[in-house]
Steps between C-alpha positions, in 0.01 A plus 500: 500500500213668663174463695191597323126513680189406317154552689242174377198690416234254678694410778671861585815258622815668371776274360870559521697389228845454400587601157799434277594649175690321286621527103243220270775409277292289242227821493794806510318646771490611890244281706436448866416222724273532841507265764227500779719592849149520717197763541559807731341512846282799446527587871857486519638547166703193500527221281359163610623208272268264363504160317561650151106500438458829734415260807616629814823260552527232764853594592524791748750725310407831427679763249496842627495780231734797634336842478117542444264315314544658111144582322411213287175745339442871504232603823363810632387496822350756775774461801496819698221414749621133514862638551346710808360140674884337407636782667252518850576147523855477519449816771238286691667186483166370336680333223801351691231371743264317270793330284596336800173382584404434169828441298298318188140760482658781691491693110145388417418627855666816424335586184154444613529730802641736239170465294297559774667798626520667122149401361239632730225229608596317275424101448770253431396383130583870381847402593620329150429865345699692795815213475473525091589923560687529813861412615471295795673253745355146352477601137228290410158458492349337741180311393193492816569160541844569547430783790246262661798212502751778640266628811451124577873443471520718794555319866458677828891428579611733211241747598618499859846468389434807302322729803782418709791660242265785428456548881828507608574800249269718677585743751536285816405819774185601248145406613308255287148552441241275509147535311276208301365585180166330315476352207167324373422200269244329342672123525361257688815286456693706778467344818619872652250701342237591732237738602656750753553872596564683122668824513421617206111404526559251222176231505684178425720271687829617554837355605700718752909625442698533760772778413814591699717778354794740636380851627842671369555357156098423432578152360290187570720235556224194605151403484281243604177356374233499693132334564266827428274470789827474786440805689896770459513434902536120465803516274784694736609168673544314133645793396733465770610126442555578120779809555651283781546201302636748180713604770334829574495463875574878595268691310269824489138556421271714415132390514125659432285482798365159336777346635480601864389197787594479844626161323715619237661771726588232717660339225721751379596544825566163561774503227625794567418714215466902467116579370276761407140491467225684478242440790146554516345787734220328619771298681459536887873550589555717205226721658616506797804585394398814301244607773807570737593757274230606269419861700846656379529297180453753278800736566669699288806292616339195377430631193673447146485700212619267236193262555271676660414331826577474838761199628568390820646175672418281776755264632261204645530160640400208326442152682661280297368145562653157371346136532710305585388131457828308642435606826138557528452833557544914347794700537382851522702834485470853454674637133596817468285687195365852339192581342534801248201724529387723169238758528343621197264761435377454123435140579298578837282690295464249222463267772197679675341569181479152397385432907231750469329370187488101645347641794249721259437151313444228840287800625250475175490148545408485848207815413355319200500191649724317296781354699776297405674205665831565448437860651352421813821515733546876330137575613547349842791727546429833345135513518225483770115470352206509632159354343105596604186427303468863424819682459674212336864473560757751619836495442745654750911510420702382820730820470796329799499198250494731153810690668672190650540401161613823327778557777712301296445645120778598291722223778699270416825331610813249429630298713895336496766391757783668331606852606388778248336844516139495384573678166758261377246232564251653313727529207567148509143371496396737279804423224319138557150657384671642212644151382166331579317735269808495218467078553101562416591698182770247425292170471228709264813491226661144595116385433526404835170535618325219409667092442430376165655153548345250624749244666724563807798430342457762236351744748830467776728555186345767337469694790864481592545632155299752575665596831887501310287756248367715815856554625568661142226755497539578934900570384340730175257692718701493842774687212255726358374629889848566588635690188112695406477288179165457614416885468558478118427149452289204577618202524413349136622850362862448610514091374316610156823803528768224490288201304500662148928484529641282259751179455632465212709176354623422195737168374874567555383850698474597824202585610406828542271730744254707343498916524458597862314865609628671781181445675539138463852545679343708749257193626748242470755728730198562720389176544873445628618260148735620233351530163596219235805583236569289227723199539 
């Protein structure tokens, strides 16, 4: 006796069968007999019994197959950038994490984050051709109204679910940083997507991404969708309420200057979280601050070489106040906190420069006449003028304003409650800056940039796809910056390295890995995975 699999051409369901040989007396010859046992689950490789007519069976008895699924036809398949993604996430957790969210789709999920991170901007009905060539978690096609029924399959609980596992395997001592991204649309069907505040000077309406990620391993790890005209300042205190209720309570950010209100700072103090953030200089207490020690700023002392600037800290006070409706009244109190002060010279040129030629430009429009409305507060405070009938008007530069306002070119500053020196906290903010820039490049290739669906449903699940797909190519690239990949390759060089490798399967074989190069090793050993061997 023994079990024989036949693949139905139409259907793609393969059949397990039980066959017999026995002697045909009457014809003097060998023959065999099949019996239908069930189809095999083509995501688990074991064989589901059925009524005898290939129906899945009512009763809830399963035969298991011992050992791994044999070929039923001969394939060739690329595997070795595929392998790669298998391998980051069992490292990340990625793949644990989503089949426990998502034990039925978690495979379909899986192989369309692995599209979009292979195929560069690309759209989903390419993906029958990539799934027809390509080894890959779901092994089978999935149709566009298949992926549209899979991102609305996807419920808030499992997401949340999902950002709370992936959370708690970060670093619990590392900062998180905090930054929004844009991303426009044309659909009018999406109650969120509004006129606001683009970054990237993009005319349409836009919906806004909130992103939190760890500062040490570079991984996002949540999101949040966002009406595009609610201002980055108004979203700290939801931001808040959502890590407290995934049970984030003790956390660390890092924030852009955005992000900074007397309100929010309040807030984070409120729950007693570590912050830094960038602070504008046109702030009166920052000024103050720096004006107590501007005269000797620029010491040698002060001074580093690595980035070129000066550094110094001020430890301040903050007054920390807190509503408190219960009883009526405020509670104030003084917080302990320190602005970081940088001092650089390249950008207090640029910025005098760029100072110089606006005052050039409101000082032709005053001369010729030709004022503009949106100007006049500059004129008021720059420029005095005086008109008569036969000299016209002369325009005279307030020199103690003009100077006022260069005193503070090439400033700026960060401000945090937690102990640090001024260098270490620019290193942190600035390793934010580098992920905000690498999350820019990032959402040109997940063809992230602008929605193309037009219902809510569709949009919230497809962009969670998207997100599991981001944590892929931050783990690639966070790789390739720490082991100089990145000085002999891009980042679509090293996946089109491993994609050309080859699986290889044959009936009654086992399958086989195709020929790997040394520099194919060399990336997979880099990018901290061991390369593939035959089975």
């Amino acid at each position: 006796m023994a079990i024989v699999y036949q693949t139905d051409k139409r259907s793609g369901i393969t059949y397990a069968y039980e066959s017999i040989s026995y002697w045909d007396k009457d014809k003097q010859q060998s023959r065999s007999k099949r019996t239908l046992i069930g189809r095999v689950d083509h995501n688990t490789g074991e064989i589901v019994s059925t009524d005898g007519r290939g129906r899945k069976s009512n009763e809830e008895h399963t035969v298991t197959k011992r050992g791994p699924v044999p070929s039923v036809q001969t394939s060739r398949y690329f595997y070795g950038a595929t392998y790669l993604l298998d391998e980051i996430g069992a490292n990340t957790g990625i793949t644990e994490d989503l089949k426990a969210c998502f034990p039925d789709t978690y495979r379909q999920i899986l192989s369309i984050a692995y599209y979009l991170v292979l195929e560069d901007n690309a759209p989903l009905y390419r993906f029958e051709k990539w799934s027809h060539l390509h080894k890959h978690p779901y092994g089978q096609n999935i149709t566009s109204q298949r992926s549209s029924d899979l991102f609305a399959s996807i419920t808030e609980d499992a997401k949340y679910k999902f950002f709370q596992l992936q959370g708690k395997r970060r670093t619990e001592k590392e900062f998180w940083a905090y930054d929004i991204t844009t991303i426009s649309s044309q659909s009018e069907l999406l109650r969120q997507v509004q006129y606001g505040r683009n970054k990237e000077n993009d005319p349409l309406p836009q919906l806004n991404l909130a992103l939190v990620f760890g500062e040490t391993s570079n991984l996002p790890f949540y999101y949040r969708k966002l009406a595009g005209n609610i201002p980055d300042s108004k979203t700290v205190r939801k931001l808040l309420a959502d890590l407290d209720m995934l049970g984030f309570s003790k956390v660390k950010l890092v924030m852009d200057r955005g992000f900074y209100s007397q309100e929010n700072i309040n807030a984070l103090l409120k729950n007693h979280l570590k912050f830094l953030v960038s602070v504008k200089m046109s702030l009166t207490f920052v000024r103050k601050e720096l004006d107590a020690i501007y005269d000797g700023f620029r010491s040698f002392e002060h001074y580093s070489e690595k980035y070129e600037l000066y550094a110094r800290t001020v430890r301040t006070t903050w007054h920390y106040t807190q509503q408190r409706p219960y009883k009526g009244d405020a509670l104030t109190q003084s917080r302990r906190m320190y602005i970081h002060f940088y001092y650089n010279i390249d950008r207090a040129a640029e910025d005098e420069k760029a100072f110089d030629r606006k005052l050039i430009n409101l000082r032709r429009e005053l001369e010729s006449g030709k004022r503009l409305p949106e100007h006049e507060k500059q004129y008021q405070t720059y420029f005095e003028t005086k008109t008569t009938p036969k000299r016209g008007t002369k325009v005279t530069v307030k020199e103690e304003a003009v100077n006022k306002a260069k005193r503070y070119f090439g400033y700026f500053a960060l401000m945090t409650n937690e102990t640090m020196g001024a260098i270490a906290a620019l290193e942190l903010y600035r390793n934010k800056d580098v992920v905000e820039k690498a999350f820019g490049n990032l959402k040109e290739r997940l063809n992230m940039r602008r929605t193309l669906v037009s219902s809510e449903q569709s949009l919230d699940g497809k962009l969670f796809v998207e997100f599991v797909a981001l944590i892929y190519l931050f783990y690639i690239k966070k790789q390739m910056q720490d082991t100089d990949l990145l000085k002999k390759y891009t980042l679509q060089s090293v996946l089109d390295q491993l994609d050309v490798i080859e699986y290889f399967e044959a009936p009654g074989k086992e399958p086989r890995i195709g020929e790997l190069l040394s520099k194919q090793k060399e990336i997979y050993g880099k990018l901290g995975v061991t390369p593939p061997t035959s089975l």
